[in-house]
LOTIMI-824844 format. One record per residue (C-alpha): residue in three letters; x negated, y negated, z negated. Coordinates in steps of 0.25 Angstrom, whole numbers, padded with zeros to 4 digits, always signed. Example, Ala and Ser with C-alpha at 12.3 -4.5 7.8 and 13.67 -1.06 7.14 Angstrom:
BEGIN
ALA-0049+0018-0031;SER-0055+0004-0029;
This chain:
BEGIN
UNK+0000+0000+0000;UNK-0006-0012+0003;UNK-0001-0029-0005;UNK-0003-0041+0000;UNK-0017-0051-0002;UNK-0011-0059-0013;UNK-0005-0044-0021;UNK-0019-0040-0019;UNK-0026-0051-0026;UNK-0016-0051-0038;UNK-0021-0036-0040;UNK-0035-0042-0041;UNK-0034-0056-0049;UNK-0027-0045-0059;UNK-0041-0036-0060;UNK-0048-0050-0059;UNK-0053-0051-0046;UNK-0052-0067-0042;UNK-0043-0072-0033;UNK-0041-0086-0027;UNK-0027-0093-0031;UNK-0016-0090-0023;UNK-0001-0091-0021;UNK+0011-0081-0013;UNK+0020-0090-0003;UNK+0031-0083+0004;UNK+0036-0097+0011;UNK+0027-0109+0017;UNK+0031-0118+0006;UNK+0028-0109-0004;UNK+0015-0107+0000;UNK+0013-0122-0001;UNK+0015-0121-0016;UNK+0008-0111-0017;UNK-0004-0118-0010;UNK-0002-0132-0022;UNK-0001-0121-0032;UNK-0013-0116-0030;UNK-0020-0129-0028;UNK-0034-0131-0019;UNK-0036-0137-0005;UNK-0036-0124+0002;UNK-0027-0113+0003;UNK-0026-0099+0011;UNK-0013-0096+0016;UNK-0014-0079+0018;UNK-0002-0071+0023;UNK+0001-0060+0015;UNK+0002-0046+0024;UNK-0004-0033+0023;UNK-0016-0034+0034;UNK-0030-0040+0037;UNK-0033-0049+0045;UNK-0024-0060+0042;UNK-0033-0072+0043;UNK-0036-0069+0058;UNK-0019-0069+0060;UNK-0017-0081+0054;UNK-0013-0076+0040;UNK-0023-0083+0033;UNK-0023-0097+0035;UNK-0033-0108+0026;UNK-0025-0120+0022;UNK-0028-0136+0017;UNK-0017-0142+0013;UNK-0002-0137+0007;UNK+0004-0139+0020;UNK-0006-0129+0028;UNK-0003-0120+0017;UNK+0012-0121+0021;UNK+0010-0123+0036;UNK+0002-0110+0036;UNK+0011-0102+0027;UNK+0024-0106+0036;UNK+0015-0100+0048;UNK+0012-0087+0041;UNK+0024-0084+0033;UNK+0036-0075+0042;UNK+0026-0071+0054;UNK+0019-0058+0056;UNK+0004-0057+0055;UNK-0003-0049+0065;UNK-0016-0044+0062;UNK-0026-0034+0068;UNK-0020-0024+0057;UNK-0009-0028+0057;UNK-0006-0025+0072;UNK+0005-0034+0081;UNK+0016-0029+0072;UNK+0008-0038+0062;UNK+0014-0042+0047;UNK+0025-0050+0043;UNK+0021-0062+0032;UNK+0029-0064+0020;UNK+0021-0070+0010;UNK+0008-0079+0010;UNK-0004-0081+0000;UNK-0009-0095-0003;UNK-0022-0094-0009;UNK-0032-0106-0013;UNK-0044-0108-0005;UNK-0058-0104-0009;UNK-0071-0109-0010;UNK-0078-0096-0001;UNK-0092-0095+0000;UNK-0093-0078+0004;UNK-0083-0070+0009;UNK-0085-0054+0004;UNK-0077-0041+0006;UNK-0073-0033-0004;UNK-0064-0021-0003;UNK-0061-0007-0010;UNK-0056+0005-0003;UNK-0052+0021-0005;UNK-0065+0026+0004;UNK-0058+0041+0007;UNK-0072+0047+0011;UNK-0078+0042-0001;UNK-0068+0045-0009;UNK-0069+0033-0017;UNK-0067+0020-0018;UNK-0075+0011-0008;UNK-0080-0005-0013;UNK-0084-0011+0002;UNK-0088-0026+0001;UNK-0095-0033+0012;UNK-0101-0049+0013;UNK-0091-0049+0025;UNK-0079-0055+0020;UNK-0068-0061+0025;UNK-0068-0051+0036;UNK-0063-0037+0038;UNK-0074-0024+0033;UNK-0070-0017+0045;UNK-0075-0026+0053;UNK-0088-0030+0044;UNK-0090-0013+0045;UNK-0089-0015+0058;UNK-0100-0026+0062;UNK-0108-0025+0049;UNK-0108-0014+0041;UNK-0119-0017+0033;UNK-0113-0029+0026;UNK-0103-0018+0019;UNK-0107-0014+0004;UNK-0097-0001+0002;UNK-0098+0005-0014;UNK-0089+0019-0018;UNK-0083+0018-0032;UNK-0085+0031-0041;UNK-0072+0033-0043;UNK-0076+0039-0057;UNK-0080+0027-0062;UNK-0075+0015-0052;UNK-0083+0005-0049;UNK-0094+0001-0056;UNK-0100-0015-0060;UNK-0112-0012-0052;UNK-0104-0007-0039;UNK-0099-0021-0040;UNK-0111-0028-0042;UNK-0117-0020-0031;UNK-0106-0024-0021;UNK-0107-0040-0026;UNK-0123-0040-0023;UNK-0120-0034-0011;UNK-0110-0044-0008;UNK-0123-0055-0010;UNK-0114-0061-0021;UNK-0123-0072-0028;UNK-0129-0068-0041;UNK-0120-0076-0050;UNK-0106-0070-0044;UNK-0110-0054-0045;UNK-0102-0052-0058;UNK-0091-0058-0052;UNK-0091-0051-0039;UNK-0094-0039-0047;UNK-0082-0041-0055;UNK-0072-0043-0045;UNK-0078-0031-0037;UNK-0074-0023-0050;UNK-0062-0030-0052;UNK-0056-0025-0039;UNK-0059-0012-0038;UNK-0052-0009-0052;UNK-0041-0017-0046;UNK-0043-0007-0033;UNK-0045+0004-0044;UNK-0032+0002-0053;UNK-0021-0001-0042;UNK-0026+0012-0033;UNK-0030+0003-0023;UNK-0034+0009-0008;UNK-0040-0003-0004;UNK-0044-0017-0010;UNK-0050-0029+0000;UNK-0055-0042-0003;UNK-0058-0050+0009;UNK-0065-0057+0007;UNK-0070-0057-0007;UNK-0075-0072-0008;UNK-0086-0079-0016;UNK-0084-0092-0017;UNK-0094-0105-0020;UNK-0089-0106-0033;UNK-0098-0091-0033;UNK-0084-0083-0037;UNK-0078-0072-0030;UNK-0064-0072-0025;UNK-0053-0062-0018;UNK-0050-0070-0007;UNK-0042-0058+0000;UNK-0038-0045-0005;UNK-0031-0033+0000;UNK-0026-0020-0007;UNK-0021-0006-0003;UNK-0015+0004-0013;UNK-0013+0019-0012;UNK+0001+0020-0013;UNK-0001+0033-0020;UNK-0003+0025-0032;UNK+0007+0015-0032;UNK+0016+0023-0041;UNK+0006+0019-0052;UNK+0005+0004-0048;UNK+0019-0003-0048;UNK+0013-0016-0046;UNK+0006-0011-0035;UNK+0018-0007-0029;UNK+0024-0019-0029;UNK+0017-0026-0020;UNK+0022-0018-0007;UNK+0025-0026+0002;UNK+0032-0018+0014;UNK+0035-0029+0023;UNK+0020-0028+0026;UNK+0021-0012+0029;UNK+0026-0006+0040;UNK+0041-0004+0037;UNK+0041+0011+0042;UNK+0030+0014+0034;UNK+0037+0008+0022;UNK+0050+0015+0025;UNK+0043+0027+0024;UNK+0035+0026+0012;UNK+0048+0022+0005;UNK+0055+0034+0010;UNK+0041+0042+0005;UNK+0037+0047+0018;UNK+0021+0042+0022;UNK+0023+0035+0037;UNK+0013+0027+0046;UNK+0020+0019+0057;UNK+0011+0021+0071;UNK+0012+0016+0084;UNK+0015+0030+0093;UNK+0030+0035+0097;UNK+0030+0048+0089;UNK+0037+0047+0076;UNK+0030+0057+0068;UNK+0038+0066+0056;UNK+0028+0076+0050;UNK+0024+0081+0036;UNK+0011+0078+0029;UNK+0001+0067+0033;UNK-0008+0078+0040;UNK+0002+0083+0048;UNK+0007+0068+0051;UNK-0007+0065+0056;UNK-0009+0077+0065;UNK+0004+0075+0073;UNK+0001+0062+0074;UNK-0013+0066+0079;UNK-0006+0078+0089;UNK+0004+0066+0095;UNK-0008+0057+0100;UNK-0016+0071+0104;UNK-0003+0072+0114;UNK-0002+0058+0119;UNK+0008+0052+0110;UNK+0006+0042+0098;UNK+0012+0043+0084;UNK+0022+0033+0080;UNK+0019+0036+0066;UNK+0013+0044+0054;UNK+0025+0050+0045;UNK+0023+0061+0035;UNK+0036+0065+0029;UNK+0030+0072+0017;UNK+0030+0088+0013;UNK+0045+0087+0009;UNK+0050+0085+0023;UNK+0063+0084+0017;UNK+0075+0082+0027;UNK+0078+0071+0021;UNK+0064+0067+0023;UNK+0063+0069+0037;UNK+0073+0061+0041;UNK+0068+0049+0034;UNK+0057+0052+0041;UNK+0066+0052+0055;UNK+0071+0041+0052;UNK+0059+0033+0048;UNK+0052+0037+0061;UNK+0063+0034+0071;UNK+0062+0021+0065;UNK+0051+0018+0073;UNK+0055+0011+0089;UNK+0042+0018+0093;UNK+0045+0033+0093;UNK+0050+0040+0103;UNK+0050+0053+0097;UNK+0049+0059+0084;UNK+0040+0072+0080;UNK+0043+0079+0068;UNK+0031+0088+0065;UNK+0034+0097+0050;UNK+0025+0106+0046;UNK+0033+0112+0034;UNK+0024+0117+0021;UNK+0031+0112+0010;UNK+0044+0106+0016;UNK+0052+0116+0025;UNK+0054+0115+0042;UNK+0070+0116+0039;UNK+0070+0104+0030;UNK+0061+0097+0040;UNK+0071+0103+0052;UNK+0084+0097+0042;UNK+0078+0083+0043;UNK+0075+0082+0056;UNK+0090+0085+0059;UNK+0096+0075+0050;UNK+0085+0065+0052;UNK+0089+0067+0068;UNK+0104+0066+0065;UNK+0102+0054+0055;UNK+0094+0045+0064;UNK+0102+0050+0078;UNK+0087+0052+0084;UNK+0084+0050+0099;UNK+0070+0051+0101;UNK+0064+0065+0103;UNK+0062+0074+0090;UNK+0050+0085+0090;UNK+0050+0094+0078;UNK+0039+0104+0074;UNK+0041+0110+0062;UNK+0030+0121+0056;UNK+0030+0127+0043;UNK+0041+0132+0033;UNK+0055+0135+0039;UNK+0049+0130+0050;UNK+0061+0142+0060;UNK+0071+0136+0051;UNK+0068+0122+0055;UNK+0067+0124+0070;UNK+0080+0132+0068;UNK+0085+0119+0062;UNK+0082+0110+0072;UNK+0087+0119+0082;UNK+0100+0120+0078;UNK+0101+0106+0073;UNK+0104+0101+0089;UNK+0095+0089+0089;UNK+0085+0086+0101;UNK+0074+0091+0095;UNK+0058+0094+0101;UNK+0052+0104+0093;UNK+0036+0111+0093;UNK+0031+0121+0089;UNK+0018+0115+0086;UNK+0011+0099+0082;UNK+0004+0099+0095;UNK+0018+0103+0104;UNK+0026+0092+0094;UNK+0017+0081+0098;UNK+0017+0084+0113;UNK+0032+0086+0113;UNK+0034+0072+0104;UNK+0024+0063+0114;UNK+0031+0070+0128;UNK+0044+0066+0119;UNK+0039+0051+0116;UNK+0034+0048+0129;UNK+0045+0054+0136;UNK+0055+0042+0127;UNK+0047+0033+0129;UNK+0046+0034+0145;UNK+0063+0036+0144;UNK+0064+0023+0136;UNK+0052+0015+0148;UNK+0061+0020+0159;
């Protein structure tokens, strides 16, 4: 689950990590107020949206006076930011962040990440600030430090003073960057964070250290222990099918393809999708309908794929272990009947009661495609898509 900039920097302030002043505005004139309230001659208007990149879209904009605050908040607030993560569908912005200017003198990079293969946390900082650490990868990978955390022990005052003097923070500021890298990782640490950003982590010429940006992702395994955390979703800024899912307790990932994909467990979900592309199609999305593949459950998932304009034909593909090929065979049938389906339907069904299901369908009188086999489903469901979508260009 991933929270806004100005969520992600109450977090911080909480574990003691400095931030600048700042203020939410959901309207132009608030934003104004917010701007006098804060007080100074400089003020950052930043949109508030869940991708990168907004600075290069127009969703960060550096204002002087109370009435560029407003005039830049009216310009922002009700349109869609596209960014290059963001892709043309871009996001919707609903609230701004007003925040005092400050007194920069080096931008940094700081960020804490779930490293799989190291199976530990990861501490990558970089001198390179202010822009993105794929790109710094990229073009100089040297300038990158990157420290593992026992996780036995967490992170240690000397990791941090490690990563501030390889930073080059000046002599006289070390404790405090080596505080605030301490601070944030427990603040990582206790809220089960998969993913921390500050971008840039500023020193300013006063010699202190400031989060000027801040991003945070969170496993959404462990929210049940953070109702806080919780809290902060914010779904306008997720894809509304995946969030309709979710809520439904069924993991899908919207793609971009024209084959609407119902199967059970992620490893099955990621070799059909694999098995469409092999025979010349393209997955309209990832959905894995759990090992209770429930009739019930089933027709949620009908439902929730059909949803999609994009597909033109729907592939159900059950492999039954834990759940039975009946149950699965029931749900398609009311799933069918409850959403009066018109697009091509191929079923393969393997595994427990897997004659009774077939038998099911048979005798069920809808139009169905069935295989035998994953490879046979996903030809059959690409000949069927490609044959829709000639129909519908004639």
């Amino acid at each position: 689950m991933d929270i806004h900039e100005y969520q992600a920097k109450e977090i911080l302030a909480k574990f003691g990590v400095p931030i600048p002043k700042g203020g939410l505005a959901y309207s132009p004139e608030q934003a104004a107020y917010r701007a006098r309230e804060i007080g100074g001659s400089v003020w950052v208007v930043k949109a508030q949206v869940h991708t990168g990149g907004r600075g290069k879209a127009g969703g960060v904009k550096v204002c002087k006076t109370e009435n560029e605050v407003e005039e830049a908040a009216d310009r922002m607030l009700g349109r869609k930011l596209v960014t290059h993560q963001t892709g043309p569908a871009g996001k919707m912005v609903g609230r701004l962040y007003v925040e005092g200017g400050v007194n920069i003198a080096k931008e940094l990079y700081l960020g804490f990440v779930l490293d799989r293969s190291e199976q530990r946390v990861m501490v990558i900082a970089s001198t390179e600030g202010g822009m993105e650490i794929e790109e710094v990868a990229a073009a100089t990978p040297e300038k990158i430090v990157r420290m593992p955390v026992e996780p036995a022990v967490g992170m240690q005052a000397f990791q941090a003073r490690e990563i501030a003097f390889a930073l080059g923070i000046p002599a006289n500021a070390v404790t405090e960057a080596s505080q605030l890298i301490l601070r944030a990782y427990r603040a990582f640490r206790d809220k089960d964070g998969t993913m921390l950003e500050i971008n840039p982590l500023v020193l300013t010429h006063e010699g202190h250290l400031v989060a000027l940006d801040a991003k945070m992702s969170f496993d959404d395994n462990a929210l049940f222990r953070h109702a806080d955390i919780s809290e902060l979703r914010d779904k306008s800024q997720e894809d509304p099918r995946e969030t309709q899912a979710a809520d439904r307790g069924l993991s899908y990932v919207g793609l971009e393809g024209d084959v609407g994909c119902i199967v059970n467990g992620a490893g099955l979900a990621m070799a059909t999708m694999d098995m469409i592309l092999l025979a010349g199609g393209a997955p309209a999305n990832f959905l894995d309908i759990g090992g209770g593949a429930t009739p019930e459950r089933v027709a949620k998932a009908f439902r929730l794929v059909t949803q999609d304009g994009n597909v033109k034909c729907v592939l159900v593909n059950i492999f039954a272990g834990i759940n039975r090929c009946d149950w699965v065979a029931q749900g398609v049938v009311k799933a069918v009947e409850m959403t009066n389906l018109k697009l091509p339907l191929v079923v393969r069904l393997a595994g427990t009661n897997v004659e009774l299901g077939q038998q099911i369908l048979r005798e069920s009188g809808i139009n169905v495609i069935t295989a035998d086999t994953l490879a046979e489903a996903a030809e059959k469901s690409v000949a069927a898509a490609k044959s829709v979508a000639a129909k519908a260009a004639a």
